[in-house]
VOPAGU-2260 file (C-alpha; in pm, 1 decimal, decimal comma):
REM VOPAGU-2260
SITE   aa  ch    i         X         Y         Z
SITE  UNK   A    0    7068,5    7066,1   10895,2
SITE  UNK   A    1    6788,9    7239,7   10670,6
SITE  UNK   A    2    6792,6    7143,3   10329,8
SITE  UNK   A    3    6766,8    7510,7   10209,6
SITE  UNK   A    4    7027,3    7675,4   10365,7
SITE  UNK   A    5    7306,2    7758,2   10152,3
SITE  UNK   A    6    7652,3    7564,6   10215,8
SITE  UNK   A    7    7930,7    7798,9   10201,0
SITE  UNK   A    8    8304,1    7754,6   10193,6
SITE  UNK   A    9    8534,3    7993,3   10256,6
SITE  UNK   A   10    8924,6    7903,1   10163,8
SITE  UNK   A   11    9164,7    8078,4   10449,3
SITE  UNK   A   12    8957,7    8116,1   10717,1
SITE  UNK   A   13    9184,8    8185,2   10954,9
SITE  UNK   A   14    9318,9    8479,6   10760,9
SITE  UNK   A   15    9242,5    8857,4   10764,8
SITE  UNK   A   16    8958,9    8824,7   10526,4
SITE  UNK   A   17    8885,3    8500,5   10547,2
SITE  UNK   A   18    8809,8    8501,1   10935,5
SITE  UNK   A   19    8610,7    8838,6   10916,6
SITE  UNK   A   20    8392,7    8707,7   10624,9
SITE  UNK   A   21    8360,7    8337,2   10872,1
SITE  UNK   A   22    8279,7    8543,3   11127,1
SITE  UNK   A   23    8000,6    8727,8   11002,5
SITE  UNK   A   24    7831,7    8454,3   10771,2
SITE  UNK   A   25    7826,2    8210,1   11040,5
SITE  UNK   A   26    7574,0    8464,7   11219,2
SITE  UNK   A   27    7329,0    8396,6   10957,5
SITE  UNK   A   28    7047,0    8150,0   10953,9
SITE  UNK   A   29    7009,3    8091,2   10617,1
SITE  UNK   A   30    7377,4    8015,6   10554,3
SITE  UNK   A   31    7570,8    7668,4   10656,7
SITE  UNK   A   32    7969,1    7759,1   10688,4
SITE  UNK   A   33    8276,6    7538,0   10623,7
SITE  UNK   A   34    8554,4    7709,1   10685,4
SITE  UNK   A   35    8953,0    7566,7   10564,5
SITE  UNK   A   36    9262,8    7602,7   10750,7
SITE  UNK   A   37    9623,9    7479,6   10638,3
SITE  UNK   A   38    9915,6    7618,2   10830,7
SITE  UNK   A   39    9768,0    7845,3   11063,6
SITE  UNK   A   40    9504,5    7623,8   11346,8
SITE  UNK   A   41    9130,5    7710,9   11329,6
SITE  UNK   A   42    8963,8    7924,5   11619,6
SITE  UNK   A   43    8695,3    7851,6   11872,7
SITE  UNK   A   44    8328,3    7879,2   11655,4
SITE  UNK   A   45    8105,1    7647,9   11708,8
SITE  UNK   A   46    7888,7    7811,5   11436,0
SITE  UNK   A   47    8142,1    7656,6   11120,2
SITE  UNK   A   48    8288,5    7295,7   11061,0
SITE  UNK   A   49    8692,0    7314,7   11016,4
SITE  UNK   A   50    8828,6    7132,4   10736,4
SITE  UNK   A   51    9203,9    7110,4   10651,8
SITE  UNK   A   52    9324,2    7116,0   10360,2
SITE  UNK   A   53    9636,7    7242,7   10154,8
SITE  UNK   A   54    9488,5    7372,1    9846,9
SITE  UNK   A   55    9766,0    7368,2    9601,8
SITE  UNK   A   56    9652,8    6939,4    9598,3
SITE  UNK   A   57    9430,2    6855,1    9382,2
SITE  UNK   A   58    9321,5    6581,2    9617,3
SITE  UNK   A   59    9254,7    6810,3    9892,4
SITE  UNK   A   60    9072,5    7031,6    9609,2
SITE  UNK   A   61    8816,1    6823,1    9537,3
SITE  UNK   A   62    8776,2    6658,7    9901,1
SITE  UNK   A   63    8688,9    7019,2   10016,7
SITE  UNK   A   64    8443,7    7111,1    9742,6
SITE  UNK   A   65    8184,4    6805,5    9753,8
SITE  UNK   A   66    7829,9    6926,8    9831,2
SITE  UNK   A   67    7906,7    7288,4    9858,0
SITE  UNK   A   68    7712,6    7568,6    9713,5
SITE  UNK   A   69    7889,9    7877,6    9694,9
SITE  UNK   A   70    8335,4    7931,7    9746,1
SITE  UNK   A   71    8456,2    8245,8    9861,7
SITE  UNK   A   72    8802,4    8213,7    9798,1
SITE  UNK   A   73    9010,6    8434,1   10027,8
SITE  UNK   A   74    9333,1    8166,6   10064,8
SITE  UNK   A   75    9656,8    8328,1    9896,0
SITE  UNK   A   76   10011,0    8377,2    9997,6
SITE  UNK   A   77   10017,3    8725,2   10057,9
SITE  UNK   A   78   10244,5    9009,4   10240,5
SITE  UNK   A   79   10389,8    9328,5   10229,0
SITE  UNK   A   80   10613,3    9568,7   10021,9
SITE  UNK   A   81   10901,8    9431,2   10126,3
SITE  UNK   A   82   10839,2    9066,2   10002,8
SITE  UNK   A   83   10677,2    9251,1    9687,5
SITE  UNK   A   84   11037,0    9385,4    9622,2
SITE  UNK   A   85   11247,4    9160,4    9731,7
SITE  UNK   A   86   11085,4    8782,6    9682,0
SITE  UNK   A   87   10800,9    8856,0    9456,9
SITE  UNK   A   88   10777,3    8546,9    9309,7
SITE  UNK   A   89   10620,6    8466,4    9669,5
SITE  UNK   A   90   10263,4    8644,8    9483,5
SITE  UNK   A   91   10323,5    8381,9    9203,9
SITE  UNK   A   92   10321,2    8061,2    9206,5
SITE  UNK   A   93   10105,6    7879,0    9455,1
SITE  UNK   A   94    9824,3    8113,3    9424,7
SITE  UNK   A   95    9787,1    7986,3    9037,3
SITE  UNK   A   96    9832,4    7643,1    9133,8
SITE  UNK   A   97    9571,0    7678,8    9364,6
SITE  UNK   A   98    9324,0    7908,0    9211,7
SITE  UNK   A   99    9342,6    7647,5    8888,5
SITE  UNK   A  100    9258,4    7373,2    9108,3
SITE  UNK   A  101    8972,2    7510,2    9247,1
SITE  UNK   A  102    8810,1    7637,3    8979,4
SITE  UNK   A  103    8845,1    7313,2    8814,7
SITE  UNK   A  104    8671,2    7094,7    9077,6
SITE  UNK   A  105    8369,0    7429,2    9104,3
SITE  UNK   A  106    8323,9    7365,2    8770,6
SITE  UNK   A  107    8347,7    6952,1    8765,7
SITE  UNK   A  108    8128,5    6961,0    9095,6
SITE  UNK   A  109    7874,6    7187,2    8974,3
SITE  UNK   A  110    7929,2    7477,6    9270,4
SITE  UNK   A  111    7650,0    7789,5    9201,5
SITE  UNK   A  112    7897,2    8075,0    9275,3
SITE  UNK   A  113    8279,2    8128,3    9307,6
SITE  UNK   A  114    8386,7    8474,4    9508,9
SITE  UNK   A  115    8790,4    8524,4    9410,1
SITE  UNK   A  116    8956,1    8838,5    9589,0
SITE  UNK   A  117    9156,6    8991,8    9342,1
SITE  UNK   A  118    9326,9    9324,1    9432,3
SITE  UNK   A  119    9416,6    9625,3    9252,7
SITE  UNK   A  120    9750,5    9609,9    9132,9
SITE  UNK   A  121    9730,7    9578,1    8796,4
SITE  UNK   A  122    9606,4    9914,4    8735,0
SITE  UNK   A  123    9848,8   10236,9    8659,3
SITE  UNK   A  124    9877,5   10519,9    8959,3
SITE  UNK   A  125    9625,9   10759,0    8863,2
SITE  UNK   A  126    9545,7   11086,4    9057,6
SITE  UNK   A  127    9192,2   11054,4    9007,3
SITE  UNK   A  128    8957,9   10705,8    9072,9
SITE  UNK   A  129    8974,3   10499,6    8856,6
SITE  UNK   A  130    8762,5   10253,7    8714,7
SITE  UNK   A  131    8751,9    9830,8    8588,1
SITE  UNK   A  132    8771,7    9931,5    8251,2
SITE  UNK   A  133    9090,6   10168,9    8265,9
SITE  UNK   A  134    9279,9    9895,6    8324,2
SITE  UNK   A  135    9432,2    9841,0    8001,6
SITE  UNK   A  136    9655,9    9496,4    7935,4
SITE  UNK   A  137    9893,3    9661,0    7637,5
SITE  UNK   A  138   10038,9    9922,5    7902,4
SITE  UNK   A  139   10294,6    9796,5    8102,4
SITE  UNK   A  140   10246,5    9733,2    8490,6
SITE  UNK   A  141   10409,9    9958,0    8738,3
SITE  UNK   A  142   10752,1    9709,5    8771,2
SITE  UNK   A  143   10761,1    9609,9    9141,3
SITE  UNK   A  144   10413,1    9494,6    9061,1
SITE  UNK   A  145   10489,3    9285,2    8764,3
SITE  UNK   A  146   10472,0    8938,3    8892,6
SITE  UNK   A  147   10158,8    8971,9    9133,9
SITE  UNK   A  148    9961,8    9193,2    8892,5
SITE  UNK   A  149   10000,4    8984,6    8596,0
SITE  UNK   A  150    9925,9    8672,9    8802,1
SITE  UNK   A  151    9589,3    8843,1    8945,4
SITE  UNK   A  152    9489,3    8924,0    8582,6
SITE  UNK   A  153    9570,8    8556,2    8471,6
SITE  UNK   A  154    9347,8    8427,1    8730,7
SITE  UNK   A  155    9056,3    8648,9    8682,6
SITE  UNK   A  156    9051,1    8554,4    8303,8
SITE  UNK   A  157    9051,1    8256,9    8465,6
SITE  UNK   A  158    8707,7    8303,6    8645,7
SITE  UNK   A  159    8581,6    8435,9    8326,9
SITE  UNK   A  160    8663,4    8148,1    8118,7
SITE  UNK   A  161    8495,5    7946,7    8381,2
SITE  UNK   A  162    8227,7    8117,0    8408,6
SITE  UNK   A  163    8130,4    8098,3    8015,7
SITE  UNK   A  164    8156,7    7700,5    8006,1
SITE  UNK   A  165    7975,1    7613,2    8312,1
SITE  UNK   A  166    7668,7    7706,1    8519,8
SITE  UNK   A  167    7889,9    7871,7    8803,6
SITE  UNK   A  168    7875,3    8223,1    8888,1
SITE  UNK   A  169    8177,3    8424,3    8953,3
SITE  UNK   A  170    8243,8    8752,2    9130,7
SITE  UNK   A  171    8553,0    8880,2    9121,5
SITE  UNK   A  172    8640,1    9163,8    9376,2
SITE  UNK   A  173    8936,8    9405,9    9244,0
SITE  UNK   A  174    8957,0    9547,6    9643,4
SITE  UNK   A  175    9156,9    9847,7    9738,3
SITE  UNK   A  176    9337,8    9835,0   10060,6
SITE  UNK   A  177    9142,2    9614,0   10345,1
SITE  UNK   A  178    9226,8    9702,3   10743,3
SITE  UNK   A  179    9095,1    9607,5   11053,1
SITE  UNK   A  180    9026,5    9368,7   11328,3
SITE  UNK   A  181    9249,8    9041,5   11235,6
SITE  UNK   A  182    9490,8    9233,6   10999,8
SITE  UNK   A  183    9831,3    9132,4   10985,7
SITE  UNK   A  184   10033,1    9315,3   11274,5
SITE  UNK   A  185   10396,3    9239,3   11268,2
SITE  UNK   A  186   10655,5    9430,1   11056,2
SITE  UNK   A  187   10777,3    9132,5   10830,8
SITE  UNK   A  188   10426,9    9037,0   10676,0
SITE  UNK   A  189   10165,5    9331,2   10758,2
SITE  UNK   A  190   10114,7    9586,6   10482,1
SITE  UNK   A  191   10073,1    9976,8   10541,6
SITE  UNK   A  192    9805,6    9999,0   10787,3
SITE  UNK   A  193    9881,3    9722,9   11010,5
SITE  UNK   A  194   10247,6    9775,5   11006,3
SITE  UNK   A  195   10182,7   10157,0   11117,4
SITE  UNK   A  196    9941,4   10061,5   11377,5
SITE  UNK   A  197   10215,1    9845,4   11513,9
SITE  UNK   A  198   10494,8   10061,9   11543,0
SITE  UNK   A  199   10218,0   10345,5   11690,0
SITE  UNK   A  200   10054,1   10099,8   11979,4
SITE  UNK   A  201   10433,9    9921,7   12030,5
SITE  UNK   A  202   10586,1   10309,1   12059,0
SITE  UNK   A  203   10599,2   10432,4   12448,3
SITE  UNK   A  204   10486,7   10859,6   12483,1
SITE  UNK   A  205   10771,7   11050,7   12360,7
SITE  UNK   A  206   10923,2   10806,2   12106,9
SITE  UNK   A  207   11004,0   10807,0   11737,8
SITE  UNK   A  208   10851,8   10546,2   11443,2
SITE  UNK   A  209   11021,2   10545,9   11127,9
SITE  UNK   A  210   10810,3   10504,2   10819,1
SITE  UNK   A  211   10937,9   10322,8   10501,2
SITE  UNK   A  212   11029,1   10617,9   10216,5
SITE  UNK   A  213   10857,0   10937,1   10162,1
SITE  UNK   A  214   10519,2   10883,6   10268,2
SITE  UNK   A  215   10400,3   11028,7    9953,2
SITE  UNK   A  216   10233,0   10733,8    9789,8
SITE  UNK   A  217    9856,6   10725,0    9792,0
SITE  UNK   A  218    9619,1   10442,3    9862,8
SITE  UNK   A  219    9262,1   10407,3    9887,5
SITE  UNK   A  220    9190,2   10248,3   10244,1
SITE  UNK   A  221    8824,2   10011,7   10302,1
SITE  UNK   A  222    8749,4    9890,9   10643,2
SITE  UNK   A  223    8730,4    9451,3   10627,4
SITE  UNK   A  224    8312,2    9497,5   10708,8
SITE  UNK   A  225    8255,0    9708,8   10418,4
SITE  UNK   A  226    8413,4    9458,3   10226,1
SITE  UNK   A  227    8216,9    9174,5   10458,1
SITE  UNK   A  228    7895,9    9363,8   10327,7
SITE  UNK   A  229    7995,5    9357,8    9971,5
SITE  UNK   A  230    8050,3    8955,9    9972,6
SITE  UNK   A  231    7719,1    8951,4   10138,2
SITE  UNK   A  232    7554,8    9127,3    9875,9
SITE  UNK   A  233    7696,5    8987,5    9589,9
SITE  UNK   A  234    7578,5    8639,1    9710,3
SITE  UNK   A  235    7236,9    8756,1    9714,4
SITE  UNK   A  236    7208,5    8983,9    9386,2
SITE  UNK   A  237    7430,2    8861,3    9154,0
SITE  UNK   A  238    7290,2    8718,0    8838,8
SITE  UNK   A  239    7512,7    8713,7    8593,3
SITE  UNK   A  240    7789,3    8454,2    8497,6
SITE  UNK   A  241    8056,0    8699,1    8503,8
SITE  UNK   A  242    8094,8    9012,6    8746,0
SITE  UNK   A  243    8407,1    9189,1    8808,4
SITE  UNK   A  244    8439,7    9513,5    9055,0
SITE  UNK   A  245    8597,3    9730,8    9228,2
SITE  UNK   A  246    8543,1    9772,3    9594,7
SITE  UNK   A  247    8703,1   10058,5    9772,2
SITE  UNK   A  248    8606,3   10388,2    9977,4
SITE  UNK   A  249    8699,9   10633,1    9636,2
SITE  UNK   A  250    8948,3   10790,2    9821,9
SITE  UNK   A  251    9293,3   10840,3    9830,5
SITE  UNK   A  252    9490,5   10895,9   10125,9
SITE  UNK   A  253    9877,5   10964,2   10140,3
SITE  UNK   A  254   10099,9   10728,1   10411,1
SITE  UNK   A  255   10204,0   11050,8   10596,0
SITE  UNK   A  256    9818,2   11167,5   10604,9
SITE  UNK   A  257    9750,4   10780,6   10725,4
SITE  UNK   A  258   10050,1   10785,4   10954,5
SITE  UNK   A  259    9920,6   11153,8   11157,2
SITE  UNK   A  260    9537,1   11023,8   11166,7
SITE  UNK   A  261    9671,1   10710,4   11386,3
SITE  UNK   A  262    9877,0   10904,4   11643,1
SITE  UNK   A  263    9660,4   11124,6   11687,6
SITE  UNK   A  264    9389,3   10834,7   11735,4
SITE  UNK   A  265    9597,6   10671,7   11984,1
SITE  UNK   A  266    9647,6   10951,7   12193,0
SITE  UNK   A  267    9997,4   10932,5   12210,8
SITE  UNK   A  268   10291,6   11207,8   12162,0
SITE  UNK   A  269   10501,1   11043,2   11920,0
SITE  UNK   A  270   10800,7   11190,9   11625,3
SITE  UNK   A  271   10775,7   11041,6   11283,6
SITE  UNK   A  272   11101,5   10986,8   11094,2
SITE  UNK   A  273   11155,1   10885,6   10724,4
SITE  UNK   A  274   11337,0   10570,2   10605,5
SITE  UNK   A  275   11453,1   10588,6   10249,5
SITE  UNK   A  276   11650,2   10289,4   10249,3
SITE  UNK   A  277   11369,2   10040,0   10304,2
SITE  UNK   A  278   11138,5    9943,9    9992,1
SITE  UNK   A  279   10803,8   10098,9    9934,9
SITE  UNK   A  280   10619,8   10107,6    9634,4
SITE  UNK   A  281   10564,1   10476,9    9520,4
SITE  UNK   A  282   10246,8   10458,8    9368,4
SITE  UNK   A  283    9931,9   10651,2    9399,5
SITE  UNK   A  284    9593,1   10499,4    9319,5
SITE  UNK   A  285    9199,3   10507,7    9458,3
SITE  UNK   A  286    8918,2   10277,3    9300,1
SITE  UNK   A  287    8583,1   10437,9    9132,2
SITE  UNK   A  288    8299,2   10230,8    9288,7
SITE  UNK   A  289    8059,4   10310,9    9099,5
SITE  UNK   A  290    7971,7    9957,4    8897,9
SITE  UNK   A  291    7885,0    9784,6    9215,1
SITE  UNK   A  292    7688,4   10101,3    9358,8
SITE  UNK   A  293    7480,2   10070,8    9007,8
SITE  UNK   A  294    7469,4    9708,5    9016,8
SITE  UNK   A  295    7464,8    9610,4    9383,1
SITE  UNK   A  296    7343,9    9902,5    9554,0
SITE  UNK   A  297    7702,8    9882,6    9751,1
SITE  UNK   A  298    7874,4   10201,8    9903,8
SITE  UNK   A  299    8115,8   10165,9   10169,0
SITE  UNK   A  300    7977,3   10290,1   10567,0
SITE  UNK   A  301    8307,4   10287,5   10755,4
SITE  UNK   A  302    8507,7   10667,5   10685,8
SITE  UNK   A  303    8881,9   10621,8   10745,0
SITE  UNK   A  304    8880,1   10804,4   11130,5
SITE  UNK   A  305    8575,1   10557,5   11217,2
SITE  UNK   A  306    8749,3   10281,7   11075,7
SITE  UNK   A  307    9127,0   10342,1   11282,9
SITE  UNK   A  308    8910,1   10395,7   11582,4
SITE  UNK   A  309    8789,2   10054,2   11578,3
SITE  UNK   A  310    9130,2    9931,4   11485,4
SITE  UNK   A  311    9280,6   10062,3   11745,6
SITE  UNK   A  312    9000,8    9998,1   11999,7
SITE  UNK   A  313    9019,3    9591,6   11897,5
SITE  UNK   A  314    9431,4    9631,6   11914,0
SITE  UNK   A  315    9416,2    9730,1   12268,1
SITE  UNK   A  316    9166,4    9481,1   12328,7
SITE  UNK   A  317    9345,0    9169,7   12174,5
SITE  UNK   A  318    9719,8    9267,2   12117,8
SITE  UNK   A  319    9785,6    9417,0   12489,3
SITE  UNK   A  320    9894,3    9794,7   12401,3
């Protein structure tokens, strides 16, 4: 092992995120990658050492963190809108627990630079992009968001208070939507774009998908290597103590707009029907990018048709529709 090369870790590997960010660091020469797995078992890569660990220990914690330079911390408990309405104290709890414990042992251990995925659901539906410094803590949260939002915002000042008593780095990533290859895909657990391209691909020529509610709700959709690319950079450019930013395509795109551009993607014949006894979240909101363009040089690559193409060209390939 070369003494220069950076040592990485990145918490929940084997998730959406996690795996895609694994996947593409461990391609690197200059970077060394440990990657940690609880529940679900690691993959075939010979180019990352597997640790286990279950990160809301503290034992585990600091077992994990010896002699590593930079954390990206993708590991949370995460799901859909259903569990957001019905069992949202699901967002809540463990991912304090274990966002406390590691930026405890990054700071006791001396680590250079924490990555924490935050998300954007602490800030108010807004027709037009909106930026890190709209988001303003004396307005309330939009309520079905209440418990995950407020928890997000508690852990990012917890990066920040980090960040100003020690010597590590953190970047914290308020992301918009993330799809693609390794997304969640079944309808319990998978959030807009990975439940749709489910019910699409599972759907034979002729048949009809139901969508939860209206399909009026707007999101702001970022394919997982544009968000890959903005990890990247940040590990390289980043030179502050403290960076927080938004990383999305600027866009806003309605769930019947989303629904449409994946039929027709797919090739298939298919009749959409609304739902408006399941739980959605009616909410509209799309992220202004423009701190990390100006700071980073960051833009997103992937448009939204290029982006369900390849979603639905690694779906065939490794789900069997």
């Amino acid at each position: 092992m070369l003494k220069d090369r950076i040592k990485i870790l990145v918490c929940g590997a084997t998730g959406f995120i996690g795996r895609n960010i694994v996947e593409a660091l461990s391609k690197e020469p200059s970077y060394d990658v440990k990657g940690v797995y609880f529940r679900s078992k690691p993959y075939e890569n010979c180019s990352i050492q597997w640790t286990y660990a279950d990160l809301t220990h503290s034992d585990d914690v600091r077992r994990v963190i010896n002699d590593i330079d930079v954390i990206i911390q993708a590991a949370a408990t995460t799901s859909g809108a259903k569990d957001i309405v019905q069992r949202p104290y699901l967002h809540v709890t463990d991912n304090a627990v274990m966002n406390s414990l590691i930026f405890r042992q990054a700071y006791e251990q001396g680590v250079k630079h924490v990555i924490f995925f935050s998300c954007s659901v602490m800030y108010q539906p807004s027709e037009i992009p909106i930026r890190e410094d709209d988001f303003d803590a004396n307005r309330q949260l939009f309520p079905k968001y209440f418990g995950v939002g407020w928890t997000k915002v508690y852990i990012e000042k917890m990066c920040e208070f980090y960040s100003r008593i020690g010597d590590t780095k953190y970047t914290v990533i308020r992301h918009s939507n993330i799809y693609g290859p390794h997304d969640k895909y079944d309808l319990e657990k998978s959030h807009v774009f990975g439940a749709t391209v489910t019910k699409v691909m599972s759907a034979k020529e002729g048949d009809t998908i139901s969508i939860w509610g209206r399909g009026e709700e707007k999101r702001d959709f970022l394919y997982i290597s544009d968000l890959v690319d903005f990890v990247r950079t940040s590990i390289t450019l980043q030179d502050k103590p403290f960076g927080l930013f938004n990383v999305g395509s600027g866009k806003a795109v309605s769930v019947n707009e989303l629904v449409t551009e994946i039929i027709r993607h797919s090739g298939k014949d298919l009749k959409v029907i609304h739902d408006l006894s399941k739980p959605t979240i009616e909410t509209s909101l799309c992220l202004d990018y423009s701190k990390a363009k100006n700071d980073f040089g960051w833009t997103p690559k992937v448009s939204l048709q290029e982006g369900i193409i390849k979603t639905i060209s690694w779906y065939r390939k490794n789900c069997g529709k």
